[in-house]
Structure formats: C-alpha cells, structure tokens
C-alpha positions in Angstrom: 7.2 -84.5 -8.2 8.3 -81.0 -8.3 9.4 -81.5 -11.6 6.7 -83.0 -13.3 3.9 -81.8 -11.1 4.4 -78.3 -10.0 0.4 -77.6 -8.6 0.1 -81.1 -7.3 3.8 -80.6 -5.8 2.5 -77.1 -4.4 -0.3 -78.3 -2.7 1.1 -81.5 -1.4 3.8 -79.0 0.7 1.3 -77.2 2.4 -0.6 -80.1 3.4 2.9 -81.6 5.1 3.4 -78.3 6.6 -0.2 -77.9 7.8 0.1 -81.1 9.4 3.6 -80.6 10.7 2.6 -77.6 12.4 -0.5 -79.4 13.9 1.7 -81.9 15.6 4.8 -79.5 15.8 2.3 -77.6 18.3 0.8 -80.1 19.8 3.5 -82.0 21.1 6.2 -79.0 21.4 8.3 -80.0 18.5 8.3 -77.2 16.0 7.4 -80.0 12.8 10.4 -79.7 11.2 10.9 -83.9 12.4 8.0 -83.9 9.8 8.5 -81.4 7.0 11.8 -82.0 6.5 12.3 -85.8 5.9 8.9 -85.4 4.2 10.3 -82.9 1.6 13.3 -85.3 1.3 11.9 -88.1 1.4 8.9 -87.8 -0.4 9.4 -84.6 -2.4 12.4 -85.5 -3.4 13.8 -81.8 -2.2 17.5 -81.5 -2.1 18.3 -81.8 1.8 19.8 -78.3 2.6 16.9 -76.5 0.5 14.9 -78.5 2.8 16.7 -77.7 6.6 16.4 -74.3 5.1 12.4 -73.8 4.9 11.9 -76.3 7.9 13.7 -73.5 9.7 11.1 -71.0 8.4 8.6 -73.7 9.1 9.5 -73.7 12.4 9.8 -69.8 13.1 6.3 -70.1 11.6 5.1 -73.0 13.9 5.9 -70.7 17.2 4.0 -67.6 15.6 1.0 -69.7 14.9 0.5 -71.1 18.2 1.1 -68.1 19.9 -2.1 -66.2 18.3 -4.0 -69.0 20.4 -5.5 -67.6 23.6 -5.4 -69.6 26.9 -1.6 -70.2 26.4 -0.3 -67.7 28.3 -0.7 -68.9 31.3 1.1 -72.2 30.9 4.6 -70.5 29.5 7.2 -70.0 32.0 8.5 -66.8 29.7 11.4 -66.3 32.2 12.6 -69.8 32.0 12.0 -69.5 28.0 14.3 -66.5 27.2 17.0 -67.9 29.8 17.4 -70.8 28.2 16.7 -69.3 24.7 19.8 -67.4 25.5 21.4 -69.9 24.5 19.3 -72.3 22.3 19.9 -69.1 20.0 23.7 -68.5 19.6 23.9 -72.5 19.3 21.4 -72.4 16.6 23.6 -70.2 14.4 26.6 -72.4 15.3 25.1 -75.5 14.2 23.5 -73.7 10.8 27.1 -73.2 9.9 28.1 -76.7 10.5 25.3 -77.6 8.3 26.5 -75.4 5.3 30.3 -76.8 5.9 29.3 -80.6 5.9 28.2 -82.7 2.9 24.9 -83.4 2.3 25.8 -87.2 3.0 27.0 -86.6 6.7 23.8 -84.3 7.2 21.5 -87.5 6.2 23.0 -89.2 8.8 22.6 -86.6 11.3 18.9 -86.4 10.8 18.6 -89.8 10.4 20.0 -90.5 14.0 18.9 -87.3 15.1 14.9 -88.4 14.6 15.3 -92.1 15.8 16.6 -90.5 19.3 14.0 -88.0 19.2 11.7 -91.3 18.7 13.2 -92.6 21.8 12.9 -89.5 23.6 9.2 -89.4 22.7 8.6 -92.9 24.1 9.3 -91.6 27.7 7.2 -91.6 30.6 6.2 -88.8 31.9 5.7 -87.7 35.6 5.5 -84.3 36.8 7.1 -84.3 40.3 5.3 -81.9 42.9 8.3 -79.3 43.8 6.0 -77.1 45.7 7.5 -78.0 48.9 11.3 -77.6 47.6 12.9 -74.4 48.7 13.7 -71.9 45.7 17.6 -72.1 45.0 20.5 -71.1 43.2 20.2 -69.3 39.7 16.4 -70.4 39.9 16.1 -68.4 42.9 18.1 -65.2 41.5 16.2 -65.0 38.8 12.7 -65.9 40.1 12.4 -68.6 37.5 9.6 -70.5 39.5 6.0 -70.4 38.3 2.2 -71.8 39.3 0.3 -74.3 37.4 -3.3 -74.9 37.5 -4.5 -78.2 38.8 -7.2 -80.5 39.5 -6.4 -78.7 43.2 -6.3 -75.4 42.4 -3.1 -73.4 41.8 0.1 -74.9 42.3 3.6 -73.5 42.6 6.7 -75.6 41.0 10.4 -75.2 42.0 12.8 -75.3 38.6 16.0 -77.1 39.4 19.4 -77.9 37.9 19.3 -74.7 35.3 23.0 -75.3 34.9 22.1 -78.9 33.2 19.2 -77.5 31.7 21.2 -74.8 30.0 23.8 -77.2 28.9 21.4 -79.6 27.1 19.4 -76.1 25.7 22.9 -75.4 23.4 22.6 -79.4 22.4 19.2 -78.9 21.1 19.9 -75.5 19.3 22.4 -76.6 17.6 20.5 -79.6 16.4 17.4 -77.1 15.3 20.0 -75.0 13.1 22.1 -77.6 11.7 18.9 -80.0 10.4 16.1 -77.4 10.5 14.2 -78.9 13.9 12.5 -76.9 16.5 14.5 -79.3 18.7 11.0 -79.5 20.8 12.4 -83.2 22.2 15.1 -82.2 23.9 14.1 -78.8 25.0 11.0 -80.4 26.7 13.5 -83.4 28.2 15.9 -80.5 29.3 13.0 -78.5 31.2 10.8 -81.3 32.4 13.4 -83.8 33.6 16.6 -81.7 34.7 14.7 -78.7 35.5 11.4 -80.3 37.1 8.9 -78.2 35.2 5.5 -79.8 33.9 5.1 -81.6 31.3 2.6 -79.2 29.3 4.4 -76.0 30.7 7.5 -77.4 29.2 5.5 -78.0 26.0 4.2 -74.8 25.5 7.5 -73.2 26.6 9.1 -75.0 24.2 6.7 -73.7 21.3 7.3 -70.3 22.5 11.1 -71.0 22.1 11.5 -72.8 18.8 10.7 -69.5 17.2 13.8 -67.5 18.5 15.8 -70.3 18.2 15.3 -70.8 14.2 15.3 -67.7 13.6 18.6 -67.3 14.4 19.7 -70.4 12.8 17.3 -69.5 9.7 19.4 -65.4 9.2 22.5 -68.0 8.3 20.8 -69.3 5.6 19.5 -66.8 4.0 22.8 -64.6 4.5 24.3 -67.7 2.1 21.5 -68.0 -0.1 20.1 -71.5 1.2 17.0 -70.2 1.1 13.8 -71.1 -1.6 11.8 -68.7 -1.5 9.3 -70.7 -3.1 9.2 -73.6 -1.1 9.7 -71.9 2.0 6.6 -70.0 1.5 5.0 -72.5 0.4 5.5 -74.4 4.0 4.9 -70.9 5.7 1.2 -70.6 4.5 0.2 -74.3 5.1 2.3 -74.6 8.5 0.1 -72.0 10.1 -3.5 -72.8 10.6 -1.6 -76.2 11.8 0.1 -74.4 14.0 -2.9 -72.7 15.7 -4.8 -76.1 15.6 -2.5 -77.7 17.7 -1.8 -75.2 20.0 -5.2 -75.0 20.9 -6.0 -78.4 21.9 -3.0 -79.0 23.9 -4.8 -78.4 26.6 -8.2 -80.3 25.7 -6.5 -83.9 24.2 -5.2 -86.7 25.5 -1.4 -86.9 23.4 -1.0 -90.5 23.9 -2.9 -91.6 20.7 -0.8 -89.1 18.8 2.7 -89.8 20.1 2.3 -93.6 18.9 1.9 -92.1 15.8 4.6 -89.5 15.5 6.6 -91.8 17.2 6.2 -94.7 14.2 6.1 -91.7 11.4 9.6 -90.2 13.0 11.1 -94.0 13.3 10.0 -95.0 9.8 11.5 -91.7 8.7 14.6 -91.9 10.1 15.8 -95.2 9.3 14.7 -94.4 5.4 16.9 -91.2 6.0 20.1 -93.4 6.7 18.8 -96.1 4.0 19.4 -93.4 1.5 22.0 -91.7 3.0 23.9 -95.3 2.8 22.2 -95.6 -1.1 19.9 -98.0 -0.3 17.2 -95.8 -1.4 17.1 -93.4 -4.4 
C-alpha cells in the first residue's frame, strides 16, 4: 500500500494512530501494541521504521492526554518520576538492543511480547483498601502515598513493595524502547499489583509515564537515523485527538467492553507477528 497508494496509505496511518491513541489512553498503554503491528502487518512497513514512529506515537499519546482536564488529580506524579527513573535509562538500553538484533528476532519479541500483554490484560482487577496500612520504607521517605476519590469521599492508599515495583518498571522500559510500546501493561501490573495503587491511578500514571519513557528510547533512533520522518508524523497528527479522546473518558466508561476487544485485536496480532516472523505469512 505505501507503494502503490500513497494518499490512501497516508490516511489509513492516521486513522490507526487516531485509534491507537484512543485506546493507548484509555487503557494506559501508549498504542504502540496497535500501531505498530498495524504498520507491519497491514502497512507492510519495514519493522524497525515502524518501532521507530510507535515511539513518537507514544511520546505523542502521553502529550495528548495530558491537555485533558480532570486528570490531575488521579496521577500519583511522585510515584511516576520514581519509577520513570528508571523506565527511562532502560528505555534507551532496550532501543539499542533493538538496532543490534535482526529484524527476525525482533518479530518474535513483539509477537510474544503482545500475547503476554493479552494475558496481562485479561486480569482481574481489585483495588485493595491500604488506608489502614502504616506508611513504610522508601514509600514512607519519599511520601509516595496519595488520596483517591471514592463513592465515600476521599480515600488515602499506602504504595508498597517500590523495590519490586522498580524492578519490573526497567522490564517494561526496556520492552517500550526495544519494540516501540508505551509498556502501559506492565507498568499498570507493576503499580497496581506490587505496589497497591488503584487501578485508574495506575492508569493514568502510566499515561503520564509512557511519554518520558519513549522519549528516551525514541533520541536513539533518531541519533542512528531510524527515524521516518514521514511516517512518524504522519502517526503524530492522527495519534493525538485519539489521545485526548481517551483520556477523557477514562473516568466516565466502563473498560470492560473495550479490553475484550483490544485483548482479541493484540492476540490476533501477535500470533500473525510470529506467523510471519516463522514465514508463514508474507
């Protein structure tokens, strides 16, 4: 298609950004589990050039939903830029892995990469009241607790475990720089279950992270000329209003609906991603 059809292949980009971002938002993921095997897969865009503008996809993704109002209040900011700490340096490592690996083994990366994040999705979800827990540890040093709203009125939670929290943060950063994902499934699984935070907290949290942590992995790239400039604007314009879509209704939707759906998408993706990688599939 980007051969033959260069408007039709123009606008068909922005559309899978736009609704990349949309979900991206919504669910905390950044949309690069979307864009990217979507430019593969049904683009037919090379796979680096691909990683590449998911990254500005995703950098775009984090800016979008921030312009929202009425966020604000659910990010834990201190938890974020802890963690993002280091999300960020892993993000640069695994954007060098990606440039030192063949296209083949980063196929089968993603591929496995989005059938766990399809697993991941299909967890419950609890949040456990920690209002009653003492404040400890590094939490406590750094006065990483926080108050969420509730049916009850305001609510303080205790964050736990930021040691495991941290470790599994440099897991999902150097996933997001190595195949161009916001990483939104495990950052949400490392705040929500190891660190105790809400469910929504941890999913806007996560938006405001995904930013920092391409953008990190995104500077490698360009430094080694990975980089369409075409294409990755192309997903920057479209990923946008998406973006700000999603981020607004995260507080005014019920998610289950979606997740069955990026859950099939993702699971369909990712096993086509390995049929081709094993060349199965053109």
């Amino acid at each position: 298609m980007h051969d033959t059809s260069p408007i039709l292949f123009d606008l068909c980009v922005m559309a899978l950004a736009a609704v990349g971002g949309f979900i991206g938002a919504l669910i905390g993921l950044g949309g690069g589990a979307l864009v990217v095997p979507g430019l593969v897969m049904l683009l037919g865009v090379p796979m680096k050039t691909a990683v590449s503008a998911s990254l500005v996809a995703v950098v775009f993704t984090s800016i979008g939903a921030a312009m929202i109002p009425g966020r604000d209040p659910l990010t834990n900011y201190r938890v974020g830029l802890l963690l993002e700490l280091v999300a960020g340096v892993a993000s640069i490592v695994g954007a060098l892995t990606a440039f030192l690996i063949s296209t083949l083994a980063l196929q089968i990366t993603f591929g496995v990469v989005l059938l766990c994040t399809a697993a991941l999705s299909m967890r419950r979800v609890e949040d456990v009241d920690t209002s009653m827990l003492p404040s400890t540890g590094l939490a406590a040093r750094l006065a990483l607790d926080g108050v969420q709203e509730t049916a009850n009125g305001p609510r303080i939670y205790r964050i736990r475990r930021v040691g495991w929290g941290l470790a599994i943060m440099g897991i999902a950063g150097t996933i997001a720089g190595m195949l161009g994902l916001g990483a939104g499934a495990v950052k949400v699984l490392s705040m929500d279950t190891c660190m105790k935070m809400p469910f929504r907290t941890s999913t806007v949290t996560s938006n405001f992270m995904i930013g920092a942590t391409a953008a990190a992995g995104s500077l490698v790239f360009l430094r080694l000329g990975m980089i369409d400039p075409v294409i990755a604007g192309l997903v920057a314009i479209g990923i946008v209003p998406g973006a700000m879509l999603g981020s607004w209704l995260v507080s005014r939707i019920k998610l289950r609906a979606l997740r069955l759906v990026f859950l099939a998408f993702v699971s369909v993706m990712g096993v086509q991603m390995l049929l081709k990688a094993a060349g199965v599939l053109p």
